[in-house]
C-alpha positions in Angstrom: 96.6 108.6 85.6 94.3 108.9 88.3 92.2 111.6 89.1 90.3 113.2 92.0 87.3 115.5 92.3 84.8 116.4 95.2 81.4 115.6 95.3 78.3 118.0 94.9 75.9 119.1 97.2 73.1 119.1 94.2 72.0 115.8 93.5 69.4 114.7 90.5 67.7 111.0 91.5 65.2 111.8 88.3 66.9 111.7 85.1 67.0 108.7 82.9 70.3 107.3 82.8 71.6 106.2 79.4 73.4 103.2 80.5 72.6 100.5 82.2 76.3 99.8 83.6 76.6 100.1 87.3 78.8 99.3 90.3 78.7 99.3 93.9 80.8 101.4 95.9 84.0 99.8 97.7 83.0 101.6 100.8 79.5 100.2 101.6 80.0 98.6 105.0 82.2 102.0 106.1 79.0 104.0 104.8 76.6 102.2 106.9 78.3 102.7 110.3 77.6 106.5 109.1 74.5 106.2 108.4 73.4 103.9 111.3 74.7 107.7 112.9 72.8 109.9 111.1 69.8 107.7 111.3 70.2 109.0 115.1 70.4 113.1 114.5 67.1 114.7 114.4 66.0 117.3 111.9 67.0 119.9 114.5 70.4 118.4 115.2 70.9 118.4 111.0 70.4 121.9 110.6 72.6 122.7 113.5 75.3 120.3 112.5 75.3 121.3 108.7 74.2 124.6 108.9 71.3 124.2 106.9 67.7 125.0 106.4 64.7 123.6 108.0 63.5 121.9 104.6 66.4 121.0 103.8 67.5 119.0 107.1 63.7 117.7 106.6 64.6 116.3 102.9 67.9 114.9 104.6 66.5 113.5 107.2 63.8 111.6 105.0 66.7 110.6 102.7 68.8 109.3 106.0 65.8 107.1 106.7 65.6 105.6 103.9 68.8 104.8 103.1 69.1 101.1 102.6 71.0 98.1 101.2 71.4 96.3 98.9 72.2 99.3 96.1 70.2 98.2 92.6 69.3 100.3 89.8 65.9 100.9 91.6 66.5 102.7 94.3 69.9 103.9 93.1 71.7 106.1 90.5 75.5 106.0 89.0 77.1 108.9 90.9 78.5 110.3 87.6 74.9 111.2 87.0 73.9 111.9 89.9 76.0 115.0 91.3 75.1 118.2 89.3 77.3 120.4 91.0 79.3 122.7 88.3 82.1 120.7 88.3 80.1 117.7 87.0 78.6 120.2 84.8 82.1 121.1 83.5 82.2 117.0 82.8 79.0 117.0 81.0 78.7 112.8 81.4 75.6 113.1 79.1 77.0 114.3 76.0 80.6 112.4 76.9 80.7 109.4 73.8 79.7 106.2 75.2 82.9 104.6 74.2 84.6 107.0 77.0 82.6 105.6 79.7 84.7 103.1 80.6 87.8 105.8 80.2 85.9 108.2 82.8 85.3 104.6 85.0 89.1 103.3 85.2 90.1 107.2 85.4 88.3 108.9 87.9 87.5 109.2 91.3 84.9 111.2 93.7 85.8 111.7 97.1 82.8 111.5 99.7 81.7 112.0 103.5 79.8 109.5 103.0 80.9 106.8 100.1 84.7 107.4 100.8 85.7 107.1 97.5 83.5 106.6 94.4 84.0 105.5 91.1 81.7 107.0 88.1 79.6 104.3 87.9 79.3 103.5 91.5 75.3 103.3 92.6 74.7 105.7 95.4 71.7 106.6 97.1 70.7 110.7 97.9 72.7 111.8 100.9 74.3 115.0 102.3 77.4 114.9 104.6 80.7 117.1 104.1 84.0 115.4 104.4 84.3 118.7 106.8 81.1 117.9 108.4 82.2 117.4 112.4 80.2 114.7 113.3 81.4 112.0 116.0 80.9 108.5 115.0 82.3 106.0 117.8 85.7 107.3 118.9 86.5 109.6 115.8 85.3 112.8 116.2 85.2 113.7 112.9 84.9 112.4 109.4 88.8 112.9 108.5 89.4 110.7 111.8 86.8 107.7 110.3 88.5 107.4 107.2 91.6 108.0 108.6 93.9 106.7 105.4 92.0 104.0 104.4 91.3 106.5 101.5 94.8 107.4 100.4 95.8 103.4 100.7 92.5 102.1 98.1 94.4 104.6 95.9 97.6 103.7 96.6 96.6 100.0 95.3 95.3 101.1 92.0 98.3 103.8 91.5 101.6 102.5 89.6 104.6 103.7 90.8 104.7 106.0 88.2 101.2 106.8 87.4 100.1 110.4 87.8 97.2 111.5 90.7 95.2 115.1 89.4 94.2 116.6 92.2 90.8 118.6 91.1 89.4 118.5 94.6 88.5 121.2 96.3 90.9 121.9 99.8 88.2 120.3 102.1 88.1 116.7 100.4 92.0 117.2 99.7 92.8 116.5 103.0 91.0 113.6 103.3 94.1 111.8 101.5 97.3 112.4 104.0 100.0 113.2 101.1 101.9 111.0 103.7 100.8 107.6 102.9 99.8 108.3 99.1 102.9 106.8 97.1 102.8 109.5 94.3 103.2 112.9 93.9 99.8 114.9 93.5 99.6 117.6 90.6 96.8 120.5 91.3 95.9 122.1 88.5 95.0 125.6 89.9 92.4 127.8 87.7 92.5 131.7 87.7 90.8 134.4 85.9 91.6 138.2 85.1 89.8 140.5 87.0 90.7 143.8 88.4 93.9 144.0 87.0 95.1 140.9 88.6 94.7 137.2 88.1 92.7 135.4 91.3 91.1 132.0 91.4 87.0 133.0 91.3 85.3 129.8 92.6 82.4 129.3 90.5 85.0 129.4 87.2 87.5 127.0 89.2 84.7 124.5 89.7 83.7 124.3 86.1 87.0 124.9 85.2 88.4 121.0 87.1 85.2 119.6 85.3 86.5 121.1 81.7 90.0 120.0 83.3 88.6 115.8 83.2 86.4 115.8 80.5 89.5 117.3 78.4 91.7 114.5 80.4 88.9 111.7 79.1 88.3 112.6 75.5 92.1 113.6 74.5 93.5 110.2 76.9 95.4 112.5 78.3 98.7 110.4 80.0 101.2 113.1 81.2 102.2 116.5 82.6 103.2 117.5 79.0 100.0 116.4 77.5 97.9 118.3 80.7 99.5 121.2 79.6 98.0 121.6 76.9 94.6 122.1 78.1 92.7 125.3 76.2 89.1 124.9 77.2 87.3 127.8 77.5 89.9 130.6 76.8 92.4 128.9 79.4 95.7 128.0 78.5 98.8 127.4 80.8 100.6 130.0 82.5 104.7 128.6 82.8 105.5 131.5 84.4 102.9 131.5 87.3 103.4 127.8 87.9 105.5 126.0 90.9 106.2 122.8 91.9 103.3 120.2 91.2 100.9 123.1 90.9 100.0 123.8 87.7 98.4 127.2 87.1 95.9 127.9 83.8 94.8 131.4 83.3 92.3 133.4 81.1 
């Protein structure tokens, strides 16, 4: 089982971490051609491009500048402890038993606009850029267009042929891994809550919710549909009826 999340926006480069195992990202040479681009943009061009602040294309544009190789344990952090987004809040990495580590390392993997795809260990340095982010680098006009399907085909080369791929990522990364070329079926566990007489997917729930879904994957080795099934965390539990296809629907 493989399984795929989104990255976060919120980023914590302060915190000890309590391990000292590290990897570099299989992506590095792709995520310099980016960042030789954003290296390029302006403060002003940020903000307009991302739709963000004036501090906060400031704090990017700092972090773009000093983005550098080689990644060591110095001027780098484990992306598993990095992000602090609410799904890797759901995850909780720092009260996850060490033996599980490794788990978590062969198990999951974080999309990026920047990295490509991450595993938990992986040293990254602070960055912001959205896989939806519609910036032109070369002849690709956007990011979907640079990484193309070299994405879906790194996964496609750890996948089995009969290995399941969780989809937990949110619709923007999703499509950064043409269903096309991947050489399994995805499952998407979809999250809903009951609220106004009717059950609706509420996105600050669903986010937590895929991080309860992979810390439940990681502790319980979780191996198949029938065992994904049984996930209860937080008053969820899953819904046969409302279920279709590979989409597997959890309510509460």
């Amino acid at each position: 089982m493989k399984i795929i999340i989104s990255p976060a926006k919120s980023l914590d480069f302060e915190s000890k971490v309590p391990t000292t195992l590290h990897t570099q990202p299989r992506f590095l040479e792709e995520s310099q051609k980016l960042n030789k681009k954003l290296k390029t943009l302006s403060k002003n061009k940020l903000s307009s491009l991302m739709s963000i602040s004036d501090d906060l294309a400031a704090l990017n544009y700092d972090r773009n500048q000093n983005w550098k190789i080689p990644f060591t344990k110095k001027n780098a952090k484990q992306a598993i402890y990095a992000f602090t987004g609410a799904v890797f809040q759901g995850i909780d990495v720092n009260s996850l038993h060490e033996d599980k580590i490794p788990f978590l390392q062969d198990k999951l993997r974080i999309l990026s606009g920047l990295y490509g795809l991450l595993k938990p260990l992986d040293l990254i340095q602070p960055y912001r850029l959205e896989m939806g982010t519609k910036i032109k680098v070369g002849k690709k006009d956007n990011l979907y267009q640079f990484w193309d399907d070299a994405l879906a085909k790194s996964l496609n080369e750890e996948l089995k042929e009969d290995e399941l791929l969780i989809n937990l990522a949110s619709t923007e990364y999703f499509k950064a891994l043409p269903k096309k070329v991947l050489k399994v079926p995805m499952i998407t566990p979809v999250f809903k809550d009951f609220k106004n007489g009717q059950y609706k997917t509420i996105m600050t729930y669903a986010k937590m919710a895929r991080g309860y879904m992979v810390r439940y994957i990681v502790e319980n080795n979780i191996e198949t549909i029938e065992d994904l099934k049984g996930f209860n965390i937080e008053g969820y539990g899953f819904s046969e009826e409302m279920s279709s296809g590979n989409n597997l629907v959890f309510t509460r």
